[in-house]
N, CA, C and O atoms as a Maestro MAE file, in Angstrom:
{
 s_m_m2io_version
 :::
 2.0.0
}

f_m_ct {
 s_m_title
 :::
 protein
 m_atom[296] {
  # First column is atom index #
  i_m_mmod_type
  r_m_x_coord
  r_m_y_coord
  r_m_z_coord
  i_m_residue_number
  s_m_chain_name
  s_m_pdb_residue_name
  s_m_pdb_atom_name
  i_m_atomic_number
  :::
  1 25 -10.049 11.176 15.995 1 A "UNK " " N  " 7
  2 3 -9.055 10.179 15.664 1 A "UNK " " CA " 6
  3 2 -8.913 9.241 16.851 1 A "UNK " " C  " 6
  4 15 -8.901 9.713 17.988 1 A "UNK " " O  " 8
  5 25 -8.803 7.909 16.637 2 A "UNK " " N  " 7
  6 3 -8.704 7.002 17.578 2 A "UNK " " CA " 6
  7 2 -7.379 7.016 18.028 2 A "UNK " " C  " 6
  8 15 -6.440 7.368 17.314 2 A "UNK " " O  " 8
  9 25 -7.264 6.613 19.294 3 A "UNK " " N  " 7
  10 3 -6.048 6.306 19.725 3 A "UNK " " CA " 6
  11 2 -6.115 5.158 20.843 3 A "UNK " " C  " 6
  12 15 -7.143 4.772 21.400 3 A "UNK " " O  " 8
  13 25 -4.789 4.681 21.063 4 A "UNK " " N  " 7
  14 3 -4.276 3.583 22.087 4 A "UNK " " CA " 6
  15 2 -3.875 3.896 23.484 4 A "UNK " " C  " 6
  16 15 -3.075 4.824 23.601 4 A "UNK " " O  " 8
  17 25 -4.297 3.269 24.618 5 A "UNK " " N  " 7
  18 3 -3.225 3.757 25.825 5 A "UNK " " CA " 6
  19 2 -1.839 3.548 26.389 5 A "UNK " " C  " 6
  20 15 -1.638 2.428 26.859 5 A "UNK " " O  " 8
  21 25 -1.077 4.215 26.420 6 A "UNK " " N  " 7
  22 3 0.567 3.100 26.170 6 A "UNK " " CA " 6
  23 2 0.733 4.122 27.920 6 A "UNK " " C  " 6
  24 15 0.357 5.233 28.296 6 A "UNK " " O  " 8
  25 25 1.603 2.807 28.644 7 A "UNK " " N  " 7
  26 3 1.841 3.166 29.759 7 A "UNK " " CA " 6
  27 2 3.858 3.208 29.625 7 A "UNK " " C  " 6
  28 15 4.572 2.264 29.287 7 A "UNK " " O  " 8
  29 25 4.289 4.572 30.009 8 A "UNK " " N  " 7
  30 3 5.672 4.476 29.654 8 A "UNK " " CA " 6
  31 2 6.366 4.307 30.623 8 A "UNK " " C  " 6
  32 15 7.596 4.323 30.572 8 A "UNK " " O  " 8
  33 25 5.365 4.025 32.173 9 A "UNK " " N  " 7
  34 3 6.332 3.551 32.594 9 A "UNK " " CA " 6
  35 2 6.201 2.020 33.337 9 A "UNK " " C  " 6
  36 15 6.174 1.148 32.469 9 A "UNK " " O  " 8
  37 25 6.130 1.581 34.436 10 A "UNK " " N  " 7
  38 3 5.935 0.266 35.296 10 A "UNK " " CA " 6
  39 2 4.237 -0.048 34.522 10 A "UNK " " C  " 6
  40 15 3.320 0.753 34.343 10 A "UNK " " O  " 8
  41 25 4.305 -1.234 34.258 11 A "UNK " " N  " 7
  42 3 2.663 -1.415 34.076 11 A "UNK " " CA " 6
  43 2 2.450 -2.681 35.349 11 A "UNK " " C  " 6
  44 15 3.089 -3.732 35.406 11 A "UNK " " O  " 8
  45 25 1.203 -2.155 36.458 12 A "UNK " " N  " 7
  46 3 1.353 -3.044 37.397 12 A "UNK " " CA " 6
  47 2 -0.285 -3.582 37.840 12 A "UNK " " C  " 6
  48 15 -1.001 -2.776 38.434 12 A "UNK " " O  " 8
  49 25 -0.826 -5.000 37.509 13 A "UNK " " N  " 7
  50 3 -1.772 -5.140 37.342 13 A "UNK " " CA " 6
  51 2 -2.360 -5.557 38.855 13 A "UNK " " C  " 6
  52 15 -2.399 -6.738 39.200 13 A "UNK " " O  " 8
  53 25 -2.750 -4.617 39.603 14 A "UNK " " N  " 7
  54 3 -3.861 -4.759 40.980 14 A "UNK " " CA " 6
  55 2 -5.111 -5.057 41.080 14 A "UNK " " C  " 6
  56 15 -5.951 -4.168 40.938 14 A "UNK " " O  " 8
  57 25 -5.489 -6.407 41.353 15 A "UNK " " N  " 7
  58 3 -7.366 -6.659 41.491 15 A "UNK " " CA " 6
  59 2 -7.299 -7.192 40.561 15 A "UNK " " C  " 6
  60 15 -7.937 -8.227 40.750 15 A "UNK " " O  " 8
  61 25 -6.754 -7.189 39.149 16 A "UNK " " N  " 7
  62 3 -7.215 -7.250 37.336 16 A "UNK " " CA " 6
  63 2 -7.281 -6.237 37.101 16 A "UNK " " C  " 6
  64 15 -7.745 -6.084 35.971 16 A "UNK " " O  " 8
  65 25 -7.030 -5.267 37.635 17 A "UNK " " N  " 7
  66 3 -7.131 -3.877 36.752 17 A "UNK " " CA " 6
  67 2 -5.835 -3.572 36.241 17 A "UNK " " C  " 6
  68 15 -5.219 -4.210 37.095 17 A "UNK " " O  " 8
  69 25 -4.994 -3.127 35.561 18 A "UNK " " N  " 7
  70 3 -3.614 -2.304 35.039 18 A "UNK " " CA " 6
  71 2 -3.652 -0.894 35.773 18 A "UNK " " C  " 6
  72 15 -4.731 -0.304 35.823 18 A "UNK " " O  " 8
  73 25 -2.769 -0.455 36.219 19 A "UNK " " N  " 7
  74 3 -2.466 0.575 37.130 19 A "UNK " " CA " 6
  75 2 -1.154 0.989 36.362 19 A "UNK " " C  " 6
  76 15 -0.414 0.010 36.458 19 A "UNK " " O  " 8
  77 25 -0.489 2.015 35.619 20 A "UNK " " N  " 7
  78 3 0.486 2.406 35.158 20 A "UNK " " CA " 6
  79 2 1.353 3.380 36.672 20 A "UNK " " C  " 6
  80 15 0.828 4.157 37.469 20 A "UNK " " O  " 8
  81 25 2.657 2.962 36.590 21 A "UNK " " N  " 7
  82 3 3.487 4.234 37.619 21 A "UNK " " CA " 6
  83 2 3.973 5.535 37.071 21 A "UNK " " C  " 6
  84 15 4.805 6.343 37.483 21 A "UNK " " O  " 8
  85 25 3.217 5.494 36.034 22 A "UNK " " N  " 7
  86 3 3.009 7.338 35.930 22 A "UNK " " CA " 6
  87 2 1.941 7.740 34.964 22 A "UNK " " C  " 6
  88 15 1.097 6.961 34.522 22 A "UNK " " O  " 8
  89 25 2.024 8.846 34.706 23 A "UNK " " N  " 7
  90 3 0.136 8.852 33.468 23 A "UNK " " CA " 6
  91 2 0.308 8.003 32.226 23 A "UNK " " C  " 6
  92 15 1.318 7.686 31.597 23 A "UNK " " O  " 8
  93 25 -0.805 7.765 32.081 24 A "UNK " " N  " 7
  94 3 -1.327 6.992 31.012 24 A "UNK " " CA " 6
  95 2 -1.228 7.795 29.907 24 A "UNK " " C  " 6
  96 15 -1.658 8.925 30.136 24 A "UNK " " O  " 8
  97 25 -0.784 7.614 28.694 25 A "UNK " " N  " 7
  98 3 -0.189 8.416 27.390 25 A "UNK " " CA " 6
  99 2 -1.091 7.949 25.978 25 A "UNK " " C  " 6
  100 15 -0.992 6.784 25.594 25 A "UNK " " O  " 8
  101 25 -1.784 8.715 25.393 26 A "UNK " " N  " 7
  102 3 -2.416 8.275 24.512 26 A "UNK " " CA " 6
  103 2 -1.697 8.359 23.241 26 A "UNK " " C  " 6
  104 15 -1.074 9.375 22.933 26 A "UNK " " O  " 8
  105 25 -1.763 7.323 22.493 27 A "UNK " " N  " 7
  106 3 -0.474 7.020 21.015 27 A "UNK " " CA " 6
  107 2 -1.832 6.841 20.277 27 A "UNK " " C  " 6
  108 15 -2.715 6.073 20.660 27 A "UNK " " O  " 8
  109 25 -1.899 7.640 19.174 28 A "UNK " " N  " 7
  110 3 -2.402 7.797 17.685 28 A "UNK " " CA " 6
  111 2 -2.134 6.609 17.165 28 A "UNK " " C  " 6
  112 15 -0.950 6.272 17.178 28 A "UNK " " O  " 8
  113 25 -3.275 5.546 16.500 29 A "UNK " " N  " 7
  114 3 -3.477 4.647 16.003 29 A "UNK " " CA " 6
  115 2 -4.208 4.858 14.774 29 A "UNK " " C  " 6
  116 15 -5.365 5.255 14.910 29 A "UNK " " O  " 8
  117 25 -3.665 4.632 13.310 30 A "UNK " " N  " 7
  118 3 -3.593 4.342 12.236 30 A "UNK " " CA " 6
  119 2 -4.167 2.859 12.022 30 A "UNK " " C  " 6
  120 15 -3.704 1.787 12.410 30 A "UNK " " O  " 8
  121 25 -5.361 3.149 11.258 31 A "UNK " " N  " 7
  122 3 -6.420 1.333 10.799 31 A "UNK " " CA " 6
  123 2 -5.720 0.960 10.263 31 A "UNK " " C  " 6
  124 15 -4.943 1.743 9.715 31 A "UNK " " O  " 8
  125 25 -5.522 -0.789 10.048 32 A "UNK " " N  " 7
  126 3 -4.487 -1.412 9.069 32 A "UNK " " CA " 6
  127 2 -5.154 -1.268 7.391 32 A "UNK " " C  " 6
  128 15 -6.235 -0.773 7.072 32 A "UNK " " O  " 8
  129 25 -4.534 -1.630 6.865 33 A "UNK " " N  " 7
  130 3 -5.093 -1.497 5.244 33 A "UNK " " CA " 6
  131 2 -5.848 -2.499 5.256 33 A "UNK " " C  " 6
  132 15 -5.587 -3.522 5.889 33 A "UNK " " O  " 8
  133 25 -7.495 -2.224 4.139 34 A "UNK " " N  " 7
  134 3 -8.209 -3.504 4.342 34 A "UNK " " CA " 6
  135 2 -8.256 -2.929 2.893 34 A "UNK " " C  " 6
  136 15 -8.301 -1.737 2.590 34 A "UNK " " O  " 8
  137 25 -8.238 -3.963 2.091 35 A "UNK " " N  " 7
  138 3 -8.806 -3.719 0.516 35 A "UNK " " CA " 6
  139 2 -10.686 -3.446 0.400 35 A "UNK " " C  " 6
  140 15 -11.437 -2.837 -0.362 35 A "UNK " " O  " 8
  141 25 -10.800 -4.111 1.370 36 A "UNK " " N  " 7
  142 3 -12.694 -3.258 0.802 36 A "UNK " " CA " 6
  143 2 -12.752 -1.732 0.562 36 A "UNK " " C  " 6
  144 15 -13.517 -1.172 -0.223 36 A "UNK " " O  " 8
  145 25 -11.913 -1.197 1.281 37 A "UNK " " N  " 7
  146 3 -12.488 0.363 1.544 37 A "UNK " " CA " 6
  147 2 -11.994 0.728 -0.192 37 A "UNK " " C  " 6
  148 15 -12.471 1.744 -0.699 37 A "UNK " " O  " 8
  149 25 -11.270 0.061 -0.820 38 A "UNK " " N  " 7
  150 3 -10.951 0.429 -2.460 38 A "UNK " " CA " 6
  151 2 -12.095 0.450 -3.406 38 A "UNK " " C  " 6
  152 15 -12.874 -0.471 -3.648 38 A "UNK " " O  " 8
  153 25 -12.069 1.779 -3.956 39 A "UNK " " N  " 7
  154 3 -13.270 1.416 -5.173 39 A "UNK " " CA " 6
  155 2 -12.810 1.199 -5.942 39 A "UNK " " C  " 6
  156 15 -11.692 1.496 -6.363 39 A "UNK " " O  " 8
  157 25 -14.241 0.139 -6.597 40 A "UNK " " N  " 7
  158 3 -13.531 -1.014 -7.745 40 A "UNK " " CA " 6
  159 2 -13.709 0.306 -8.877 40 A "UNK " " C  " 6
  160 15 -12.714 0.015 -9.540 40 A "UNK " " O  " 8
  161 25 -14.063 1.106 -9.326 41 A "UNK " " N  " 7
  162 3 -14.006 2.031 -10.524 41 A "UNK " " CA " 6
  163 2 -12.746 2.487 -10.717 41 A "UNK " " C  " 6
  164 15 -12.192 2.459 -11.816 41 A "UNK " " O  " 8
  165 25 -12.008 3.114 -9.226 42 A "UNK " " N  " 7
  166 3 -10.617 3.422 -9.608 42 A "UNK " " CA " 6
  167 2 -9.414 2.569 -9.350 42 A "UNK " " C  " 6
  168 15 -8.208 2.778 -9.486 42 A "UNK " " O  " 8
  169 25 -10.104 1.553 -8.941 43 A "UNK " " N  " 7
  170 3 -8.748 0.378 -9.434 43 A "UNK " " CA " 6
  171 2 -8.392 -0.325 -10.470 43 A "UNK " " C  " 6
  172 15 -7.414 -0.891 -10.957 43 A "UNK " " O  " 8
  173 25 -10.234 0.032 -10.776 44 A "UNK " " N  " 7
  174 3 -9.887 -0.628 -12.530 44 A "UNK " " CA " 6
  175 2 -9.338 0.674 -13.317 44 A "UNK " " C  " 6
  176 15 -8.585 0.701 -14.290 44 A "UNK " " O  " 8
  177 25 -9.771 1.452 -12.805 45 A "UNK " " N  " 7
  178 3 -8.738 2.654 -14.029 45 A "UNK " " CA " 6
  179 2 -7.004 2.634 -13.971 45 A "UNK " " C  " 6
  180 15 -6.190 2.721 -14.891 45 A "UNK " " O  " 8
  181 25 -6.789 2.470 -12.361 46 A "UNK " " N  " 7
  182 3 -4.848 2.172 -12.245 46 A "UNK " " CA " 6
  183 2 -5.022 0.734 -13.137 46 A "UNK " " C  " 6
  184 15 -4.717 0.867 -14.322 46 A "UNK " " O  " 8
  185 25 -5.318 -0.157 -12.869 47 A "UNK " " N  " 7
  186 3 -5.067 -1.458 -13.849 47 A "UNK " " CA " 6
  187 2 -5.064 -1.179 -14.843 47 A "UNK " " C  " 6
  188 15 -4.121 -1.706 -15.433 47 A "UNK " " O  " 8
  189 25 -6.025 -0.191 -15.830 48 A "UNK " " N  " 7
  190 3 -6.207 -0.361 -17.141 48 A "UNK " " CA " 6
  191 2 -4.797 0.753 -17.676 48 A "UNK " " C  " 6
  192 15 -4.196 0.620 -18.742 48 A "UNK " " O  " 8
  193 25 -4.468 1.971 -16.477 49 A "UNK " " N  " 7
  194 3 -3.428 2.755 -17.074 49 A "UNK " " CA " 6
  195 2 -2.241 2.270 -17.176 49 A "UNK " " C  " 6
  196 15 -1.406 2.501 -18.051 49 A "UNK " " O  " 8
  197 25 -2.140 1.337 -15.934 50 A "UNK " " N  " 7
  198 3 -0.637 0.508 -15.594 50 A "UNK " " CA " 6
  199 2 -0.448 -0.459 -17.268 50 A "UNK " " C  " 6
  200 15 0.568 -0.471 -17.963 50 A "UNK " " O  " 8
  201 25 -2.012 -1.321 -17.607 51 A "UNK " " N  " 7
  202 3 -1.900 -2.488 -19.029 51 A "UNK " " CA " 6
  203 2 -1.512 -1.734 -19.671 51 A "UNK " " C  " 6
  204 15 -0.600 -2.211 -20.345 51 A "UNK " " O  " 8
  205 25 -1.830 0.097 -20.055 52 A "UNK " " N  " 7
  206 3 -1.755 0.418 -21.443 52 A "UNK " " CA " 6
  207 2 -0.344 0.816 -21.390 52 A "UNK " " C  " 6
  208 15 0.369 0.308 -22.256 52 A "UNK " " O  " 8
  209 25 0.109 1.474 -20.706 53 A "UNK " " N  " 7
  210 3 1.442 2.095 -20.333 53 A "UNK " " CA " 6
  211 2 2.357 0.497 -20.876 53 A "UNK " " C  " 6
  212 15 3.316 0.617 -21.637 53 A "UNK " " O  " 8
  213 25 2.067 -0.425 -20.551 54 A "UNK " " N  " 7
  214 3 3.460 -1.574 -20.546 54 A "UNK " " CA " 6
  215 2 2.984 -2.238 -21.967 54 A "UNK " " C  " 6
  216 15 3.814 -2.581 -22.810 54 A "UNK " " O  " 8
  217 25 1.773 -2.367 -22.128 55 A "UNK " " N  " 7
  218 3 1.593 -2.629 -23.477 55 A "UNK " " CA " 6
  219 2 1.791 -1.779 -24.749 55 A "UNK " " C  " 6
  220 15 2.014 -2.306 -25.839 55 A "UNK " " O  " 8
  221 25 1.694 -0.353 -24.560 56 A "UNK " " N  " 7
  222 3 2.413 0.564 -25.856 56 A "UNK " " CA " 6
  223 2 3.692 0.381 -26.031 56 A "UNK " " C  " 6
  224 15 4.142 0.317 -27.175 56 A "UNK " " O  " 8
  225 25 4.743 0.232 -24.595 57 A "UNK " " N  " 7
  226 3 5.865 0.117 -24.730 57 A "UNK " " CA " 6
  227 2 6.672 -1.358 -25.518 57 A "UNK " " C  " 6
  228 15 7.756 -1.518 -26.079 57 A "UNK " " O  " 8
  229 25 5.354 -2.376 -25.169 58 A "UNK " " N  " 7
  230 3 5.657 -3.738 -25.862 58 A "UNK " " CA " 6
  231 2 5.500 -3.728 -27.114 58 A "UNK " " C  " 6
  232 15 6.394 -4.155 -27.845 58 A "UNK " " O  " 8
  233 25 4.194 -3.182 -27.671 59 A "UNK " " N  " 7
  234 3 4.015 -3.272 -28.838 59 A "UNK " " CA " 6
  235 2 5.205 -2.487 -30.058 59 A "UNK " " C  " 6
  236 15 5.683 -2.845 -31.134 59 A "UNK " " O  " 8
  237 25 5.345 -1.079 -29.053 60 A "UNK " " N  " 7
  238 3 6.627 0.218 -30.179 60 A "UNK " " CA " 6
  239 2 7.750 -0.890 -30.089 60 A "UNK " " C  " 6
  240 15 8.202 -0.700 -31.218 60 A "UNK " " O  " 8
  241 25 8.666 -2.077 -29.496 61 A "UNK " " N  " 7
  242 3 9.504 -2.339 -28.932 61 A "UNK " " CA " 6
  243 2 9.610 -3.545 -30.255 61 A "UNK " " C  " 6
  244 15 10.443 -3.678 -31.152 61 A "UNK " " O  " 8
  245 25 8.233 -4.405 -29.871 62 A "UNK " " N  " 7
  246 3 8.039 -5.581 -30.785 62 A "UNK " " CA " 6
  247 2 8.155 -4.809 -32.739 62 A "UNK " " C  " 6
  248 15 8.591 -5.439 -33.703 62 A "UNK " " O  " 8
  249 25 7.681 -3.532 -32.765 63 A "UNK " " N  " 7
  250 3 8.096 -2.639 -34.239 63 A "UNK " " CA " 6
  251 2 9.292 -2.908 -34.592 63 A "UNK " " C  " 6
  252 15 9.768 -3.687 -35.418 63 A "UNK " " O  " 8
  253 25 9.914 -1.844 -33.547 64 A "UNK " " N  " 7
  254 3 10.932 -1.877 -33.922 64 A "UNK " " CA " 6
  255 2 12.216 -3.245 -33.784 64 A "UNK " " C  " 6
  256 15 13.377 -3.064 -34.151 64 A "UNK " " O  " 8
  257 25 11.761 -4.453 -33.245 65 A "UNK " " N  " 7
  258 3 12.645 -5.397 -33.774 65 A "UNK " " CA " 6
  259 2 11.853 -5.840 -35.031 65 A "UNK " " C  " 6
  260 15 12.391 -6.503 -35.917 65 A "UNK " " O  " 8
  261 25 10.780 -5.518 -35.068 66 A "UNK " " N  " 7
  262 3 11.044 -6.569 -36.770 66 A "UNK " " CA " 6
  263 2 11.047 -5.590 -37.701 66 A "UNK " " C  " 6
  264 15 10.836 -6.012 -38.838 66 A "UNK " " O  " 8
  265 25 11.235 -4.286 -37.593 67 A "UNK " " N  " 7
  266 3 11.826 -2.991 -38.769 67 A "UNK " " CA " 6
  267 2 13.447 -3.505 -38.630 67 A "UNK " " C  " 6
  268 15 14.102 -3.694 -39.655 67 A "UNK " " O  " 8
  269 25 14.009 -3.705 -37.344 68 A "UNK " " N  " 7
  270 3 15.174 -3.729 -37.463 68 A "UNK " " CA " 6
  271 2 15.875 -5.403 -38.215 68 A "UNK " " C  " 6
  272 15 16.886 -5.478 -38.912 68 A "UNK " " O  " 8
  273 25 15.300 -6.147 -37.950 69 A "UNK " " N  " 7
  274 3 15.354 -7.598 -38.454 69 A "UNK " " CA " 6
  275 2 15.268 -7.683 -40.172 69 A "UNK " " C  " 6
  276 15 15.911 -8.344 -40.988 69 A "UNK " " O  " 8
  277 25 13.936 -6.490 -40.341 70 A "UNK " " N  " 7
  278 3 13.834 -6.560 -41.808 70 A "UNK " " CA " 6
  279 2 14.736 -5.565 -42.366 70 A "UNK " " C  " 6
  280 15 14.513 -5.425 -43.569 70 A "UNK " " O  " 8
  281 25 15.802 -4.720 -41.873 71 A "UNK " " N  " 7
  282 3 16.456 -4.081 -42.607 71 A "UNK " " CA " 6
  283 2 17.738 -5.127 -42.370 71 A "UNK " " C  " 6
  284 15 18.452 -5.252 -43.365 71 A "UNK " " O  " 8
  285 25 18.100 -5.837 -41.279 72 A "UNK " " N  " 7
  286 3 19.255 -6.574 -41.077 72 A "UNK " " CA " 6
  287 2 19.119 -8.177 -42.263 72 A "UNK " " C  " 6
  288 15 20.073 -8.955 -42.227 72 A "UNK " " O  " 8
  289 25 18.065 -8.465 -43.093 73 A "UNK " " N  " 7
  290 3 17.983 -9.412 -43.257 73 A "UNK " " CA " 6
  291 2 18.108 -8.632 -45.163 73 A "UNK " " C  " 6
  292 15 18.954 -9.259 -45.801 73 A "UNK " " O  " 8
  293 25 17.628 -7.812 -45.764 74 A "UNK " " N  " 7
  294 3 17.699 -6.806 -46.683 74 A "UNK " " CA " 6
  295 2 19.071 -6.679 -47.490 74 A "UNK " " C  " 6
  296 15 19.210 -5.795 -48.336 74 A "UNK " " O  " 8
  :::
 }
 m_bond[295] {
  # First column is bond index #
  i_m_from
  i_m_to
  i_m_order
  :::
  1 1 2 1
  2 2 3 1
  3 3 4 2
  4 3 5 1
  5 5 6 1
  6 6 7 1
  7 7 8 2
  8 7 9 1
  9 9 10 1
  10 10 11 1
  11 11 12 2
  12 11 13 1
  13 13 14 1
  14 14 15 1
  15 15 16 2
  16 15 17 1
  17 17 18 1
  18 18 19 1
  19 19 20 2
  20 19 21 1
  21 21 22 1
  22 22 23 1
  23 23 24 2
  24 23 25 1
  25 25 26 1
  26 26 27 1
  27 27 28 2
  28 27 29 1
  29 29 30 1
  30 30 31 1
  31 31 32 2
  32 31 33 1
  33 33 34 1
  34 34 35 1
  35 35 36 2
  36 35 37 1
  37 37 38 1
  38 38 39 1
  39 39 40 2
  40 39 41 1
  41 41 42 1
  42 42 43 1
  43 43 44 2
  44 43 45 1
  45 45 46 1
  46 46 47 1
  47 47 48 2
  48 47 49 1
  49 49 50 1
  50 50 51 1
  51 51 52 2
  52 51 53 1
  53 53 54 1
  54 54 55 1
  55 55 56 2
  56 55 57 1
  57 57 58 1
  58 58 59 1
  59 59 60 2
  60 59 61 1
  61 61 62 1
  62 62 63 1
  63 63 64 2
  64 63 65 1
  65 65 66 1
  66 66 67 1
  67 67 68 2
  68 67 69 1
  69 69 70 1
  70 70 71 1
  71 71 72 2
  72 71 73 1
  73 73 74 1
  74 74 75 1
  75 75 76 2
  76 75 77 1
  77 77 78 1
  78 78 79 1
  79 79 80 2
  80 79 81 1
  81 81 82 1
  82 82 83 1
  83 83 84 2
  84 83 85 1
  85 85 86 1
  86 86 87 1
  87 87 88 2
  88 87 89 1
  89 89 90 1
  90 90 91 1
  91 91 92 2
  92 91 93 1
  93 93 94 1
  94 94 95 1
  95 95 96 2
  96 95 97 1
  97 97 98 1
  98 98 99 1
  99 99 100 2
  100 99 101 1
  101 101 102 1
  102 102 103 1
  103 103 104 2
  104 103 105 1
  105 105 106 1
  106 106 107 1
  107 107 108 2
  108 107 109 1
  109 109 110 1
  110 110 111 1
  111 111 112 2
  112 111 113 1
  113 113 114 1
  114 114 115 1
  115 115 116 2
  116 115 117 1
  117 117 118 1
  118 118 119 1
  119 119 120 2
  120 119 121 1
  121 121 122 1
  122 122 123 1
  123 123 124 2
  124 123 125 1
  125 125 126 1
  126 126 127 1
  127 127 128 2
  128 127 129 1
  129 129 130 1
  130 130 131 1
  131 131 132 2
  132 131 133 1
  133 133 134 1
  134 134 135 1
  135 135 136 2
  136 135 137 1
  137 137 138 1
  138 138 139 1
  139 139 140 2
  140 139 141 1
  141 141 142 1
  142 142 143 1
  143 143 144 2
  144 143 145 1
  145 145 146 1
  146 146 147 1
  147 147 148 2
  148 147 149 1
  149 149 150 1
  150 150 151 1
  151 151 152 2
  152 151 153 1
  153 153 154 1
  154 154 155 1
  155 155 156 2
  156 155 157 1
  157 157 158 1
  158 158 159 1
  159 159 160 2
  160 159 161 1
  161 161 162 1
  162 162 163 1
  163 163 164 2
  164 163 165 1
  165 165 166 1
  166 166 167 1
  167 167 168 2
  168 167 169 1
  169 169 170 1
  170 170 171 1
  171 171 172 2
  172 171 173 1
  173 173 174 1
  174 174 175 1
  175 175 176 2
  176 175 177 1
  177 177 178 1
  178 178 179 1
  179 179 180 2
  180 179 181 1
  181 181 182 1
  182 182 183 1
  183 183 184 2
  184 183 185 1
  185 185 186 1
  186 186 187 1
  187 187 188 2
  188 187 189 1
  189 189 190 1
  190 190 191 1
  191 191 192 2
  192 191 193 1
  193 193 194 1
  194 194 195 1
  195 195 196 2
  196 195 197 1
  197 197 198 1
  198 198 199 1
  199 199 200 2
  200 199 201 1
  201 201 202 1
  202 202 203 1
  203 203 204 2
  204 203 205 1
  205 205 206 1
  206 206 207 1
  207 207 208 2
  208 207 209 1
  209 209 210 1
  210 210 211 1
  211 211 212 2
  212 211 213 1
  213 213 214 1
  214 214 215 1
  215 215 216 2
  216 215 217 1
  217 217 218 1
  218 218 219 1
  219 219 220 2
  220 219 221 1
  221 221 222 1
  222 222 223 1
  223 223 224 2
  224 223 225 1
  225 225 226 1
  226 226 227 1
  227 227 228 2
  228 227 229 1
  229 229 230 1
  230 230 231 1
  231 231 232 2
  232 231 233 1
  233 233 234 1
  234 234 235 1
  235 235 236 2
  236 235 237 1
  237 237 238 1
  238 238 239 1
  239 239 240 2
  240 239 241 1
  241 241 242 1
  242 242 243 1
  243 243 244 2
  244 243 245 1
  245 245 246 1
  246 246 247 1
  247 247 248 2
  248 247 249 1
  249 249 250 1
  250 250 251 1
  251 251 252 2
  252 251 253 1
  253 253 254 1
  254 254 255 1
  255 255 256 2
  256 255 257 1
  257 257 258 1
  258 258 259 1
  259 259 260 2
  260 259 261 1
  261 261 262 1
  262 262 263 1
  263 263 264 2
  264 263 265 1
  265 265 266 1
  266 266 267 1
  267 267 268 2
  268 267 269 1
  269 269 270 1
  270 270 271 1
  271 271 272 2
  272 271 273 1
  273 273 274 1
  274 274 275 1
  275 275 276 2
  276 275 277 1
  277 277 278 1
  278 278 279 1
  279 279 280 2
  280 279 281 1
  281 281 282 1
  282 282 283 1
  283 283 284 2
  284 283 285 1
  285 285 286 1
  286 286 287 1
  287 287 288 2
  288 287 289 1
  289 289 290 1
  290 290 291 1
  291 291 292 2
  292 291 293 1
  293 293 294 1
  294 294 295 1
  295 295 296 2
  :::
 }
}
């Protein structure tokens, strides 16, 4: 795992070099999110579960107003 050098205490730069006034502390660094590393197979499957999920609910929804329209109009 990669990590960063974080100096916690004085950071004091001699010659061009950085010289910390006490040890040098290594902090765990986490890659930022890049969308390449996504495969396109399972993003198209969340897309297609997310369409069907909001579209069954549109379609049962769009039923039942015009069952309910045609019994209110009856």
């Amino acid at each position: 795992m990669s990590g960063l050098l974080h100096c916690p205490g004085d950071l004091i730069i001699q010659g061009g070099a950085p010289t910390c006034s006490v040890e040098w502390v290594s902090v765990p660094y986490i890659a930022p999110f890049d969308p390449s590393q996504l495969d396109p197979s399972v993003l198209a499957q969340a897309f297609g579960a997310g369409f069907t999920l909001v579209a069954s609910f549109l379609v049962m929804s769009l039923g039942i107003r015009a069952f309910l329209n045609f019994i209110k109009q009856s």
